[in-house]
C-alpha positions in Angstrom: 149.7 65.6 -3.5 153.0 66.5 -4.6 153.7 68.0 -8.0 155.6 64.9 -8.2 152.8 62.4 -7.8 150.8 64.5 -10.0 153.6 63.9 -12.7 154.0 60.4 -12.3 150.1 59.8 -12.1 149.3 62.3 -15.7 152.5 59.8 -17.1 151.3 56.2 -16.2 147.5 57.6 -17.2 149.0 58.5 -20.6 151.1 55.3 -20.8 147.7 53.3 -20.4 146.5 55.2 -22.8 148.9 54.7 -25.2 148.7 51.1 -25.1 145.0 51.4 -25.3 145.5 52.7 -28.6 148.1 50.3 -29.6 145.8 47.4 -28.8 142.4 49.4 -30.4 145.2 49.9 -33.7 145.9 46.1 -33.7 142.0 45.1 -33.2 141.7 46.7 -36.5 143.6 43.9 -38.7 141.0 41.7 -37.7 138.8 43.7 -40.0 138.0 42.8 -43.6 138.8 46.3 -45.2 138.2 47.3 -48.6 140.7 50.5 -49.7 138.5 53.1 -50.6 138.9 56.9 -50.1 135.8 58.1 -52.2 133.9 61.1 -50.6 131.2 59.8 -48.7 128.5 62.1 -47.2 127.7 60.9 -43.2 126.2 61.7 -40.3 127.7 64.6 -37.6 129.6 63.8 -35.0 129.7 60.0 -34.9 129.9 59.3 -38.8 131.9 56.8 -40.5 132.2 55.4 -43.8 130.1 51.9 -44.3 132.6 49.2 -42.0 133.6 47.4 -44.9 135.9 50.4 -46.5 138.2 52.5 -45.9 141.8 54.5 -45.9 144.4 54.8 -43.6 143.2 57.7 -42.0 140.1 55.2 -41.3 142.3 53.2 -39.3 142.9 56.0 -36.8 140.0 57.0 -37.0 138.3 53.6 -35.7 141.1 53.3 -33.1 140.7 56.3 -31.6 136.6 56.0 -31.5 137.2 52.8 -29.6 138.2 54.5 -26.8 135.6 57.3 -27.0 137.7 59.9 -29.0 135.6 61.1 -32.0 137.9 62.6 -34.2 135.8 63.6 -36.8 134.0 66.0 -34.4 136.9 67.0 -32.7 138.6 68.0 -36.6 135.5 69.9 -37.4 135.0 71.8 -34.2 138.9 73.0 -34.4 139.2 73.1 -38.6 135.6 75.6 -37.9 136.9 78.0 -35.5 140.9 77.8 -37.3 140.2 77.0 -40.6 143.5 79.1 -41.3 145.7 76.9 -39.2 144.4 73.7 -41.4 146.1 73.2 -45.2 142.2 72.7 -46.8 142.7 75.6 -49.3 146.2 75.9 -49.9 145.9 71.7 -50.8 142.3 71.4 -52.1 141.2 75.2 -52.9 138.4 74.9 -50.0 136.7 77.6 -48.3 134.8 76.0 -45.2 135.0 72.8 -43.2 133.8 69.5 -44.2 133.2 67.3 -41.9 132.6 64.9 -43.9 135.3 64.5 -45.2 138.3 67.1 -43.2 139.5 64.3 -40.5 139.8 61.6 -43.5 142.9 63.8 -45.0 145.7 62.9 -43.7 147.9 66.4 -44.1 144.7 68.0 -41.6 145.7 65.5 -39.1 148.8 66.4 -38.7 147.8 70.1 -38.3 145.1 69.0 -35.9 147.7 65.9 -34.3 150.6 69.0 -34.0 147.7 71.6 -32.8 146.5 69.2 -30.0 148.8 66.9 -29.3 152.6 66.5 -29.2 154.6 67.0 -32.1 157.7 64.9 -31.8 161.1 64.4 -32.9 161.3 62.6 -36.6 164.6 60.4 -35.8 166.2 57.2 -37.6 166.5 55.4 -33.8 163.5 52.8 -33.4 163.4 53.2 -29.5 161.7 56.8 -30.2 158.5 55.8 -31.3 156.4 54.4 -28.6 153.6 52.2 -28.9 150.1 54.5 -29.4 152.2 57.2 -31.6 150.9 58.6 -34.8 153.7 58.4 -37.7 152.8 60.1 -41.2 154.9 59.3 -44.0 155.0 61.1 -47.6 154.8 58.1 -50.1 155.8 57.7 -53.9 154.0 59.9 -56.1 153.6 62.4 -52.7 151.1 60.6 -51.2 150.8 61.2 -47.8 150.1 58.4 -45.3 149.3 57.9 -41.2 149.8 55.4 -39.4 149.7 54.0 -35.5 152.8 52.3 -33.6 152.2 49.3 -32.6 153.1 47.2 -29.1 154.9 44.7 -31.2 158.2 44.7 -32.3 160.8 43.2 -35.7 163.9 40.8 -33.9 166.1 44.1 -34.2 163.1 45.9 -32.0 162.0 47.9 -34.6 158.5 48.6 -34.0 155.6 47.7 -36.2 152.8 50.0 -37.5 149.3 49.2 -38.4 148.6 50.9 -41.6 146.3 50.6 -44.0 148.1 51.2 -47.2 145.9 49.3 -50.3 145.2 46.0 -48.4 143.1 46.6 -45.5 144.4 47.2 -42.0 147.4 45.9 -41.6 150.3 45.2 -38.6 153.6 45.4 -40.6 157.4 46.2 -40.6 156.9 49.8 -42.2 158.0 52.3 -39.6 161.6 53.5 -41.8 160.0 52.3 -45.1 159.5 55.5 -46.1 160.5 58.8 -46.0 158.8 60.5 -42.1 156.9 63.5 -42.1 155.6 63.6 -38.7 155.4 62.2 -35.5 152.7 62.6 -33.1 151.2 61.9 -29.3 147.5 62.6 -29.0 145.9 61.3 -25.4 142.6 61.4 -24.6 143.8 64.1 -21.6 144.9 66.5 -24.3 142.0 68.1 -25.2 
């Protein structure tokens, strides 16, 4: 097989993917979700806050475990071995994992999301965020937020995210809303 074919076939497998996501993201808004981002001690790898809560880090969370991809193990086992690279104490003064709690926080994401995975372009053009890409936004009050492009699209083609920003899991018109601090590709064939 020619490097070629190999190209093509790693692309269309991470295309699927992608869409995959997009479709596990939307799944989500068919969930009755409390907002709640209390600390919640749970169970290692697999753990989850009780179904009926959650954050918007939850909603990737969920998303990604529909397809097989544990994130809070996959966090904890890189936050362990590079706690350094992850901003835990320069943010919340900690000196060892959590994983409890480490793949709930949206600013580890993005070091784990940018450590893993492709860290992309932050642009005002709609067509550069594909359906299946991570976007984190820095909210009022410098909150930070995460979120998952969606398959759907406004009339202008402006894609939709599914977020979970107070109401539950949501699919809205969100994407430029707010100010963009990161943009990220993370397939199951990247770690």
């Amino acid at each position: 097989m020619s490097w070629f074919a190999v190209s093509v076939a790693q692309a269309d497998e991470s295309l699927a993917f992608s869409q995959r996501l997009a479709a596990a993201a939307f799944e989500r808004t068919e969930h009755r979700v409390v907002y709640d981002g209390r600390y919640i001690p749970m169970d290692y790898p697999g753990g989850d806050v009780p179904a009926g809560i959650g954050v918007c880090t939850d909603v990737v969370i969920r998303s990604y475990r529909a397809l097989g991809i544990d994130l809070q193990e996959r966090v904890h086992k890189d936050i362990t071995a590079h706690f350094s690279a992850y901003p835990s104490r320069r943010i919340w003064g900690l000196t060892a994992p959590d994983s409890n709690i480490d793949h709930r926080r949206v600013p580890n994401l993005q070091a784990f999301f940018a450590r893993h995975g492709e860290a992309l372009a932050i642009t005002d053009s709609a067509g550069d965020y594909l359906p299946g890409d991570l976007v984190t936004w820095m909210l009022p009050g410098n909150l930070p937020h995460i979120g998952i492009v969606s398959d759907r699209t406004t009339a202008a083609g402006v894609p939709l995210v599914v977020h979970n920003i107070g109401a539950g899991p949501q699919l809205e018109d969100r994407l430029f809303a707010y100010p963009i601090n990161g943009h990220y590709r993370y397939h199951s064939d990247t770690q």
